[in-house]
LOLO-162248 format. One record per residue (C-alpha): residue in three letters; residue number from 1; x, y, z. Coordinates in steps of 0.001 Angstrom, whole numbers, always signed. Layout:
// residues N
+------+-----+---------+---------+---------+
! type ! seq !      xx !      yy !      zz !
+------+-----+---------+---------+---------+
!  ALA ! NUM !       X !       Y !       Z !
...
+------+-----+---------+---------+---------+
// end
This chain:
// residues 86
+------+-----+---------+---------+---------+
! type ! seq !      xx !      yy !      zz !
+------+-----+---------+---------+---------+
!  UNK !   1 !  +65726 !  +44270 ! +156018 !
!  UNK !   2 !  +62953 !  +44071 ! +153630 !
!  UNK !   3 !  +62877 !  +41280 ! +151327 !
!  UNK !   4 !  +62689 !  +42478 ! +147171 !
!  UNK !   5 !  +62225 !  +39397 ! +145496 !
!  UNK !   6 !  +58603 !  +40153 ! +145058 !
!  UNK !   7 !  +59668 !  +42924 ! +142785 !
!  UNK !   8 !  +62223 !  +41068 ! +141109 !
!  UNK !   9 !  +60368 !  +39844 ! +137808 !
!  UNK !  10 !  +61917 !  +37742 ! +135395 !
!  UNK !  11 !  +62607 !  +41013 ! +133143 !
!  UNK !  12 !  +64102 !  +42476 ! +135547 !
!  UNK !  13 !  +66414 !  +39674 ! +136628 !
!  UNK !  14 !  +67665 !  +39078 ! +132538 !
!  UNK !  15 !  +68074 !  +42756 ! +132775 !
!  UNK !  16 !  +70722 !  +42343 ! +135691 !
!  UNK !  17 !  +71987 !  +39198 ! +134043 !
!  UNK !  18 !  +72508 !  +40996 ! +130990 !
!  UNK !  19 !  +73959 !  +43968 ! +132234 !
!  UNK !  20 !  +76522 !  +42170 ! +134874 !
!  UNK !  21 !  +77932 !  +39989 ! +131948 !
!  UNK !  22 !  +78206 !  +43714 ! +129488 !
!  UNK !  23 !  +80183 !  +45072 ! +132319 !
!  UNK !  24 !  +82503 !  +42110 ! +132775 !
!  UNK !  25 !  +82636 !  +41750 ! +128860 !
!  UNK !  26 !  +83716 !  +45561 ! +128758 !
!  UNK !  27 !  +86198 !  +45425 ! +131887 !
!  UNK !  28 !  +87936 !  +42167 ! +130259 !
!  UNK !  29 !  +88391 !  +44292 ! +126943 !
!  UNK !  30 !  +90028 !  +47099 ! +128985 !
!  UNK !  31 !  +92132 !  +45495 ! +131178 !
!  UNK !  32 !  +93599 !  +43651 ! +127749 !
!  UNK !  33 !  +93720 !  +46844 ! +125861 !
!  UNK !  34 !  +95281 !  +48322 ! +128997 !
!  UNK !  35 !  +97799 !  +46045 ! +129466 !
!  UNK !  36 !  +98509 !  +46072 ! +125510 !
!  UNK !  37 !  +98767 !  +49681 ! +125563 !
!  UNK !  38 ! +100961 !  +49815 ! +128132 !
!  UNK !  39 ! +103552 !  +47017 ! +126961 !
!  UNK !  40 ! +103575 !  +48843 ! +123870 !
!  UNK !  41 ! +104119 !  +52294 ! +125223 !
!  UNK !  42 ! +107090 !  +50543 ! +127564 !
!  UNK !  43 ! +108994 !  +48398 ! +124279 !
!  UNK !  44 ! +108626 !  +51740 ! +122089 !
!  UNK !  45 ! +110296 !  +53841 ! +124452 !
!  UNK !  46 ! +112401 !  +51222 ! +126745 !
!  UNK !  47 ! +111012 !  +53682 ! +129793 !
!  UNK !  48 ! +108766 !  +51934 ! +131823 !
!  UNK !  49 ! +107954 !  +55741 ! +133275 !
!  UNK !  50 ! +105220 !  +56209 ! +130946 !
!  UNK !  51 ! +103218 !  +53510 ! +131787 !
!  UNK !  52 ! +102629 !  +55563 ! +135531 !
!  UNK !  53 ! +101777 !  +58883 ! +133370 !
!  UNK !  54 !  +99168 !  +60754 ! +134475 !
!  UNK !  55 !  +97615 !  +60493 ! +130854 !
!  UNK !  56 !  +97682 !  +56946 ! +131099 !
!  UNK !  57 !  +95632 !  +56251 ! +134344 !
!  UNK !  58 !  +93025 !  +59055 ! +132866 !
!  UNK !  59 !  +92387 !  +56683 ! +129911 !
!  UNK !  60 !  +92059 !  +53790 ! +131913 !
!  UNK !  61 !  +89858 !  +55605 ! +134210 !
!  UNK !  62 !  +87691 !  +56677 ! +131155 !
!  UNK !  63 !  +87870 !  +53043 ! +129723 !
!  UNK !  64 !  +86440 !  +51845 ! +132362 !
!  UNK !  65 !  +83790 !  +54658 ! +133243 !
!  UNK !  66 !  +82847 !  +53871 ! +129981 !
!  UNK !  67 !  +82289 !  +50030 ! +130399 !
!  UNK !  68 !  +80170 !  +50639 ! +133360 !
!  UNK !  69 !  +77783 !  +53424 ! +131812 !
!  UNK !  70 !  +77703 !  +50302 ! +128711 !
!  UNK !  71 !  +76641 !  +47858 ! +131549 !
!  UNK !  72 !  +73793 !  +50490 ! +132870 !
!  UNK !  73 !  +72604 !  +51234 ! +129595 !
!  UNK !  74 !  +72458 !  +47585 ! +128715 !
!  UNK !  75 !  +70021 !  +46600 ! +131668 !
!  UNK !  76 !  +67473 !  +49827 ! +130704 !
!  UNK !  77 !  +67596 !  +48637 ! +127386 !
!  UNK !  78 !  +66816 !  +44650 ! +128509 !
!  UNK !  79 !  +64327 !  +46537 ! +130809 !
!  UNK !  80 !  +62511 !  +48472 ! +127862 !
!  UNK !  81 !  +62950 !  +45923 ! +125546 !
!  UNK !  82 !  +62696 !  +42524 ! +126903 !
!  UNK !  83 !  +63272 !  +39342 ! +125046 !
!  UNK !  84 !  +60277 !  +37698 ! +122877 !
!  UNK !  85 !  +58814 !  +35022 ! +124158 !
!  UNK !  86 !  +59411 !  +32209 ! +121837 !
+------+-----+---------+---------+---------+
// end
């Protein structure tokens, strides 16, 4: 297995940093707007059927597409536009 840690600058490895901790950040706020949603949805209706709805587990799904593509963007972005050195 070749060994990458030549390539690995220290841009690049805030860039990973960065991104990781955007894409836990975003996952955290889904799962708790998630599980808000759906405790909601259940109490309002007293029919814990719609929290298996198909409609539901598409918006989760796109919740959490979205935190990802916020975690990819986030390490181009570190990559383009590193921090200054102070």
């Amino acid at each position: 297995m070749a060994d990458h840690s030549a390539a690995d600058t220290p841009t690049r490895l805030d860039a990973r940093q960065r991104s990781l901790r955007t894409l836990g950040q975003g996952l955290a706020i889904d799962v708790a707007v998630a599980v808000g949603t759906g405790a909601t949805a259940t109490l309002a209706t007293l029919d814990g059927n719609d929290l298996l709805a198909g409609a539901a587990w598409v918006a989760l799904a796109a919740s959490v597409l979205k935190s990802g593509l916020t975690a990819v963007a986030s390490y181009f972005a570190r990559l383009k536009l590193p921090p200054a050195d102070v």
